[in-house]
C-alpha positions as CSV (number, residue, x, y, z in Angstrom):
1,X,3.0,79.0,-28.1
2,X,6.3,76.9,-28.3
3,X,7.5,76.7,-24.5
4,X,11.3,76.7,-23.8
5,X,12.1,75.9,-20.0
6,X,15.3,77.1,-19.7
7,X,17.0,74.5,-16.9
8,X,15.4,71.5,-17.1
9,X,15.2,69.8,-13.8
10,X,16.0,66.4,-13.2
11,X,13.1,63.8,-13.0
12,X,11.5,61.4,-10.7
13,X,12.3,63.3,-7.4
14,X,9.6,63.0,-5.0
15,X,8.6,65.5,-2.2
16,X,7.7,65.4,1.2
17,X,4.3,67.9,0.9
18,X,1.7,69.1,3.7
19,X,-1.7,69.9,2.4
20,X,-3.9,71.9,5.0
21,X,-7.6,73.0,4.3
22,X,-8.7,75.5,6.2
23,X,-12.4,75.4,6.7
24,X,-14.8,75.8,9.8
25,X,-17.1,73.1,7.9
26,X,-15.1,70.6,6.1
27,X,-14.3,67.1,7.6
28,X,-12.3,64.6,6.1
29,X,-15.1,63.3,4.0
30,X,-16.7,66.3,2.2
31,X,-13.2,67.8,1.8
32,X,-13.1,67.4,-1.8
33,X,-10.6,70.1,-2.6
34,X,-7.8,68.7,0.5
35,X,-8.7,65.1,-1.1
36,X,-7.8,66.5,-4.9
37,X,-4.7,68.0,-3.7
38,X,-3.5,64.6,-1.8
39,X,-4.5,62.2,-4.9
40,X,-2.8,65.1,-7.6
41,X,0.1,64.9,-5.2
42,X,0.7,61.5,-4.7
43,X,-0.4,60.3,-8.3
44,X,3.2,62.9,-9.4
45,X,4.5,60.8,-7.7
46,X,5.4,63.0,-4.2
47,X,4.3,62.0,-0.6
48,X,1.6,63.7,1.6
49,X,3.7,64.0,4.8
50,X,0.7,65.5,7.2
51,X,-3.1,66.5,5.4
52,X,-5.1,68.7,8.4
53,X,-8.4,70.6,8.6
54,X,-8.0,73.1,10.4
55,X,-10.4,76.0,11.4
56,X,-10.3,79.3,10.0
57,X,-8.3,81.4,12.7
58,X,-5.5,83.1,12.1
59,X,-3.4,81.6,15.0
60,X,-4.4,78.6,14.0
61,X,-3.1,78.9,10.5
62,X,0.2,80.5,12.1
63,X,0.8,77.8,14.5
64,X,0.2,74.9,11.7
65,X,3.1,76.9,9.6
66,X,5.1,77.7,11.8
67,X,5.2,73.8,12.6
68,X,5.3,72.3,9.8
69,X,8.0,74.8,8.0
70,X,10.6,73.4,10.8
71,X,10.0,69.5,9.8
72,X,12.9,67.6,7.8
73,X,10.3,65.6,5.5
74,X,8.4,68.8,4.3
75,X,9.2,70.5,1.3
76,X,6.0,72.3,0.4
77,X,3.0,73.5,2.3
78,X,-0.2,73.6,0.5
79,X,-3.2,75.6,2.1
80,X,-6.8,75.7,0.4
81,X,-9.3,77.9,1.4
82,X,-9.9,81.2,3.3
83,X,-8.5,83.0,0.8
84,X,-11.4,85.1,0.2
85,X,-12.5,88.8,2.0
86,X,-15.5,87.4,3.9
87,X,-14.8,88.3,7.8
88,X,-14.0,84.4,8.1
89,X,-11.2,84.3,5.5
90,X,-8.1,85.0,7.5
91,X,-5.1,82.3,6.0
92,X,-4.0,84.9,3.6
93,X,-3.6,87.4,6.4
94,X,-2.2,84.9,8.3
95,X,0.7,83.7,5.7
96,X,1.7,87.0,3.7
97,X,3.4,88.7,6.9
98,X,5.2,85.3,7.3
99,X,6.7,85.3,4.2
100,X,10.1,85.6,4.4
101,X,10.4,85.8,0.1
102,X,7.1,86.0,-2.2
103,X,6.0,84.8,-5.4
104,X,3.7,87.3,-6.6
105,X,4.0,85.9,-10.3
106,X,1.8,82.8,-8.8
107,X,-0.8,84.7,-7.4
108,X,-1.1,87.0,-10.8
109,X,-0.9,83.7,-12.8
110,X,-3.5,82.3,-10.6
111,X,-5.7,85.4,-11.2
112,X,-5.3,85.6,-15.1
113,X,-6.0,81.7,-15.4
114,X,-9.1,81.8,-13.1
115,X,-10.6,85.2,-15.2
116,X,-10.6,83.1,-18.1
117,X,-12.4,80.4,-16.0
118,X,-14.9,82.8,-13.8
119,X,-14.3,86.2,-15.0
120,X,-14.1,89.3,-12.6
121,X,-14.7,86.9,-9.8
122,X,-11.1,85.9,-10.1
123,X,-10.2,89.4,-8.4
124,X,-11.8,88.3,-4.9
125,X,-9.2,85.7,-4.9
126,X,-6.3,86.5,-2.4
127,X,-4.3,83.4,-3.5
128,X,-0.5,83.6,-2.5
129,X,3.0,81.6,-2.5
130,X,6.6,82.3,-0.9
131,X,9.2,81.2,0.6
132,X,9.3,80.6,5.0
133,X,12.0,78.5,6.4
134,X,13.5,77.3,3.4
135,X,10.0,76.0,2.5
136,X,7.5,76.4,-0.3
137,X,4.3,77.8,0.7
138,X,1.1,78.1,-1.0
139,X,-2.1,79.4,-0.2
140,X,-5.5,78.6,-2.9
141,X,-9.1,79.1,-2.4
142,X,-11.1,76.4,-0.9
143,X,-12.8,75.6,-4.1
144,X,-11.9,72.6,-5.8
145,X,-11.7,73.9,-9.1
146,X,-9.8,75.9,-7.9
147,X,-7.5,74.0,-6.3
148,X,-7.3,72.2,-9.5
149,X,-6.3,74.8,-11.8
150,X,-3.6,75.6,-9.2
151,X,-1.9,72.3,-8.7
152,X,-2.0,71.2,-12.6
153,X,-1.2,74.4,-14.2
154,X,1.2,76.6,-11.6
155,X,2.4,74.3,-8.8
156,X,3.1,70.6,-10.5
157,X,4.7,72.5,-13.4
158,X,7.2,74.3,-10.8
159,X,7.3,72.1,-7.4
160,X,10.5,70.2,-8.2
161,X,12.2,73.5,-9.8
162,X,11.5,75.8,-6.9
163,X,12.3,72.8,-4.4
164,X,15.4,72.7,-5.9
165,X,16.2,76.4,-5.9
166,X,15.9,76.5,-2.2
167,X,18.2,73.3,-1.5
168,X,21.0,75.6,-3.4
169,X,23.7,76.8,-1.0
């Protein structure tokens, strides 16, 4: 399949990006997935402008967006993990009222790209991006393929675009 983007976006701009995992068992060193998400980052060139484990509680999630969503050297927020429907999983529940505009073509794209990974499984995943004070948020399973498929196939592709959608008056 021959793709056509249709507004090509200049090059070589780097953003400010937050990556949060959300776990009640990760620490900084058996956080594969947060690690992934920093080195994918910084290696397209962008900077990791806060990396946090935080626990999974929703007010805990809320707080860390609502926080980081007001800071001049964030452009993106990137969550990983309690996405799921165990009683523990709570960041989706915790973002998607927040949302002040959704993406809802990531979340299907995520979906359709992790059936042909998993299969059905993919339809446990509650994975979700939008829009909350002029910032990109995204919201991925804990799992670090998972993580990868999202950063190299949906969000890379996209950041600078979208970023630059939001900075239009």
């Amino acid at each position: 399949m021959n793709k056509q983007i249709p507004h090509p976006d200049p090059e070589n701009i780097s953003l400010g990006c937050a990556v949060i995992t959300v776990s009640d068992t990760r620490t900084g060193e058996t956080d594969k997935s947060g690690q992934l998400l920093q080195e994918i980052l910084r290696s397209s060139g962008h900077s990791i402008t806060e990396y946090l484990i935080i626990k999974d509680e929703k007010l805990a999630v809320v707080a860390q967006m609502e926080a980081l969503c007001q800071r001049d050297d964030i452009d993106a927020v990137i969550f990983n993990g309690g996405t799921g429907i165990a009683p523990r999983d709570t960041t989706y529940d915790a973002i998607e009222h927040l949302l002040e505009k959704t993406l809802p073509g990531f979340g299907e794209l995520f979906r359709w790209l992790s059936y042909q990974e998993i299969g059905s499984r993919a339809i446990a995943s509650r994975a979700v991006a939008g829009v909350y004070q002029s910032k990109l948020v995204f919201s991925l399973p804990g799992s670090t393929n998972a993580v990868k498929l999202a950063i190299k196939n949906l969000i890379l592709p996209e950041l600078v675009h979208l970023v630059l959608q939001l900075r239009k008056n």
